[in-house]
C-alpha positions, 0 to 999 in steps of 0.5 A: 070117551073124550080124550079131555076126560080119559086124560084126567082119569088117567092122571087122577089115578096117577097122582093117587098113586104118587102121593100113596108111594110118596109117603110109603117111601118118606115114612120108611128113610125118614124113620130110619134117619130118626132109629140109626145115628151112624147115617149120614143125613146130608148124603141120605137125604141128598140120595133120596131126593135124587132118587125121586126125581127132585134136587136141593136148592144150590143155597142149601149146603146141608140137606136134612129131613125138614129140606125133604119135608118141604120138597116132597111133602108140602111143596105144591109146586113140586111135581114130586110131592105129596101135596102137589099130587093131592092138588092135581088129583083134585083138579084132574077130577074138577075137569072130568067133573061130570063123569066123576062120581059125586063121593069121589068129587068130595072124597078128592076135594076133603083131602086137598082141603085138609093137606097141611102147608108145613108139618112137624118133625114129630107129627110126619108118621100121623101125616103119611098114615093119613095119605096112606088113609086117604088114598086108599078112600078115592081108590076104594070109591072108584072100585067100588062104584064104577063100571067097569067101563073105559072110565075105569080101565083109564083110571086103573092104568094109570094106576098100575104104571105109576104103581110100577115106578114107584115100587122100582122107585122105593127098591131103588132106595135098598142100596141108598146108603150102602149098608144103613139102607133100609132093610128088607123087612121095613121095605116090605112093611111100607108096601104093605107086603109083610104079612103076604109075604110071611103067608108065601114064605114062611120064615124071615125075610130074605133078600132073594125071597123079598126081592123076589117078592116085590118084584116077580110076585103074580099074585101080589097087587104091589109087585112090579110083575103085577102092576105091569100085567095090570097094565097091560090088561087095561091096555088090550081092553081099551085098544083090543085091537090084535095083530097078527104079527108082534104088537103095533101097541106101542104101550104093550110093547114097552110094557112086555118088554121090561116084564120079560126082562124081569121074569127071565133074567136071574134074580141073582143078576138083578139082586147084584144090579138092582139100582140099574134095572129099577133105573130101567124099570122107570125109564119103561114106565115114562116111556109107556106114559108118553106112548098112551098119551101120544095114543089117546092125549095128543093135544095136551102136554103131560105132566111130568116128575122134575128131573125125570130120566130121559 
């Protein structure tokens, strides 16, 4: 396969993915802002722009829900917004156009078509559930009709390793706003994770057992231990090369690393630190991008989050 065209699968799944999490994780601190007068706007906001890698203007003295809006949702300039991923998607797929499949080509271009320049306060859970909506459409006609064949162990991967930042990134949000963070419950509603969980356990959420959940859960698609070993399972597929002694793959090395530091550390140890090693988790992440891109894109430069951890 020619690296131009695996390049643009990879990035296609990506930013998928990105305005998928993007708009799980806004819809989530932007009701919360809406259900709970006691928060401070201004230092959630700030907190939650931080946290996905994007910063106010130094002319805006008080940052509210429209200034998040703006830069995470509808500024396509921003290569943390929502907007900017569906436009990148879109034109990932019009460079691999001839290995894209037509449904998916139209399924990419409809959406870029129809993402709005502004949004209404009192319309953004109809926008983020359109998102959510048509993501799932792209994923659901790549799975459905691609063979499963380079085209779509790129496409996966870069999937899962954008899956993996942003479920560390949407954890990290638990300790925003100290206690009027989100709670449990709500952060496993926006990954889509309640009714799984309730099946798993059986009783209310915890925060051990939730924590637990999105983190460690082998059987959960949305789990950090299971994007990771998605990941991972692209990666020997595509490079299937074995060695003898440890791993030459640095990609493989990167990944496995972060996943054996989560699954044989405490979880009350993670729990106590959970910014930290979510901070650690995207750290990884970036790193195994920059490795697969030094592997298989070396001619191109590779898009990057503003403001990403170095």
């Amino acid at each position: 396969m020619l690296s131009r065209i695996a390049e643009s699968l990879f990035w296609i799944g990506r930013y998928l993915e990105r305005a998928d999490g993007t708009a799980r994780i806004l819809d989530v601190h932007l009701q919360l802002l809406l259900e709970d007068p006691w928060i401070d706007e201004d230092i959630a906001c700030r907190s939650l722009l931080t946290v996905m890698g994007s910063f106010p203007s130094d002319d805006i003295d008080t940052v509210g829900r429209e200034d998040v809006l703006q830069q995470l949702a509808v500024d396509r300039g921003n290569p943390s917004s929502i907007g900017y991923s569906l436009s990148a998607a879109r034109e990932n797929a019009r460079r691999a156009r001839e290995i894209v499949s037509t449904e998916l080509w139209e399924t990419l271009n409809t959406t870029n078509a129809r993402m709005p320049r502004r949004l209404q306060i009192d319309k953004v859970h109809t926008f983020f559930q359109w998102v959510r909506e048509r993501t799932a459409l792209s994923v659901g006609v790549v799975d459905s009709s691609t063979s499963r064949d380079e085209a779509w162990q790129f496409f996966t991967l870069g999937r899962s390793i954008e899956r993996t930042d942003m479920t560390a990134r949407m954890l990290a949000t638990r300790s925003l706003t100290q206690a009027s963070g989100p709670s449990w419950t709500t952060i496993l509603r926006s990954c889509g994770a309640y009714e799984a969980y309730l099946r798993t356990y059986r009783g209310i959420p915890s925060a051990r057992n939730a924590a637990e959940f999105l983190l460690l859960d082998r059987l959960f698609p949305r789990s950090i231990i299971y994007s990771i070993q998605s990941a991972e399972g692209c990666m020997s597929a595509i490079d299937p090369r074995a060695d003898r002694v440890g791993h030459s793959n640095t990609v493989l090395r990167a990944l496995g690393q972060i996943r054996n530091d989560l699954e044989y550390r405490s979880l009350s140890e993670i729990l106590d630190e959970l910014p930290e090693h979510m901070y650690r988790v995207q750290k990884v992440t970036r790193e195994a991008s920059e490795a697969i891109r030094g592997r298989f894109f070396p001619t191109q430069a590779e898009p990057s989050w503003i403001g990403e951890i170095s």
